[in-house]
C-alpha positions in Angstrom: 136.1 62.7 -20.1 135.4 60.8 -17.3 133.3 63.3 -16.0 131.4 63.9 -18.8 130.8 59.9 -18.2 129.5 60.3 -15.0 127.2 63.0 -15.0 125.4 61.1 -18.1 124.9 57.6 -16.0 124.1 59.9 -12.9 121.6 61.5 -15.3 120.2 58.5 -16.6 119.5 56.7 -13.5 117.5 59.5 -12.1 115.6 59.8 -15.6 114.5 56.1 -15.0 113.6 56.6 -11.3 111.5 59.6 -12.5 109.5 57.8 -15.0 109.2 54.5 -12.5 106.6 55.9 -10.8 104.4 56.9 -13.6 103.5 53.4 -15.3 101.1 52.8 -13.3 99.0 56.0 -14.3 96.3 56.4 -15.0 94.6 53.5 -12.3 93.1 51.0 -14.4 89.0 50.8 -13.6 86.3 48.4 -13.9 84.0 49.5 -16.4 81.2 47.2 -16.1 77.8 48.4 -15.6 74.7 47.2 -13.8 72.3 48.2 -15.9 71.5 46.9 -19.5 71.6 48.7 -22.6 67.8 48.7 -23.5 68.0 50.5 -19.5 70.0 53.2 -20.5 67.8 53.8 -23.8 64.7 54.1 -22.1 66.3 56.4 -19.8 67.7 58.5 -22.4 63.9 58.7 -24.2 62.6 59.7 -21.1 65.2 62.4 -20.5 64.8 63.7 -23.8 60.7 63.7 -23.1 61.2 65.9 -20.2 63.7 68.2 -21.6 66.6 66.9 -19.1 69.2 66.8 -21.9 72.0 69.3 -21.8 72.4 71.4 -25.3 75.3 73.2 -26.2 78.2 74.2 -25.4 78.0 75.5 -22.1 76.0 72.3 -20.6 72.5 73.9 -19.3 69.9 71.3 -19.9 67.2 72.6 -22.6 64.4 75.1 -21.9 61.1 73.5 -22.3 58.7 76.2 -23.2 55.0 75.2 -21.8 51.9 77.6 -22.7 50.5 77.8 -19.1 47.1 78.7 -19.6 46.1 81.2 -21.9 48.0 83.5 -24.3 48.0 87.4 -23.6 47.1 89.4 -26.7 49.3 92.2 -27.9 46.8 94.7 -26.2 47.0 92.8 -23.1 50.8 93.0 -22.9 50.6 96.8 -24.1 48.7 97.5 -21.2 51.3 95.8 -18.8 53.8 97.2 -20.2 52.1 101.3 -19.7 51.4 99.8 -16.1 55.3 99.2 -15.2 56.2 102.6 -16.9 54.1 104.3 -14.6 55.3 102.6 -11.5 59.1 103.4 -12.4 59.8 99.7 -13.2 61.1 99.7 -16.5 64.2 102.0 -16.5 67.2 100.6 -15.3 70.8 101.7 -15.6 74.2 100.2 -14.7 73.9 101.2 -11.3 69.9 100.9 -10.7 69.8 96.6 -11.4 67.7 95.4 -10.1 64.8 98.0 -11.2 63.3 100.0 -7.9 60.3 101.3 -7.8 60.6 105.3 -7.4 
């Protein structure tokens, strides 16, 4: 019985010196900020203008889509496409990526 005593006080005092350690976890931090928050919403609308904002789940920022110049007709795009057949650049298997011309 005595023992049995023991080992629980023995067990006890090393719980508490375990968990001694830990109360001071996570570090407290200073949250205050130098900037105000009219700041930080004319930096989000400006982010948001030039497409800086991450989207989804996997955190790349959004794609902006620009038309540069002109739009190729379906004709024009057609004919590009013939052009890379003929040079070999279109077919591609598992072990020919990237495509090589030959």
């Amino acid at each position: 019985m005595k023992t049995l005593v023991s080992a629980l006080i023995l067990s006890a005092t090393f719980m508490g010196a375990a968990y001694a350690g830990e109360l001071d976890y996570p570090p407290v931090q200073d949250s205050h900020s130098s900037v105000t928050r009219a700041q930080v919403q004319q930096e989000l609308a400006a982010a948001r203008a030039k497409g800086e904002l991450a989207s989804g789940e996997e955190g790349y920022p959004a794609t902006a889509y620009a038309q540069v110049g002109a739009a190729k007709t379906r004709v024009q795009v057609q004919q590009e496409l013939a052009a890379a057949r003929a040079r070999g650049l279109t077919e591609s298997g598992e072990l020919d990526y990237p495509p090589a011309q030959g």
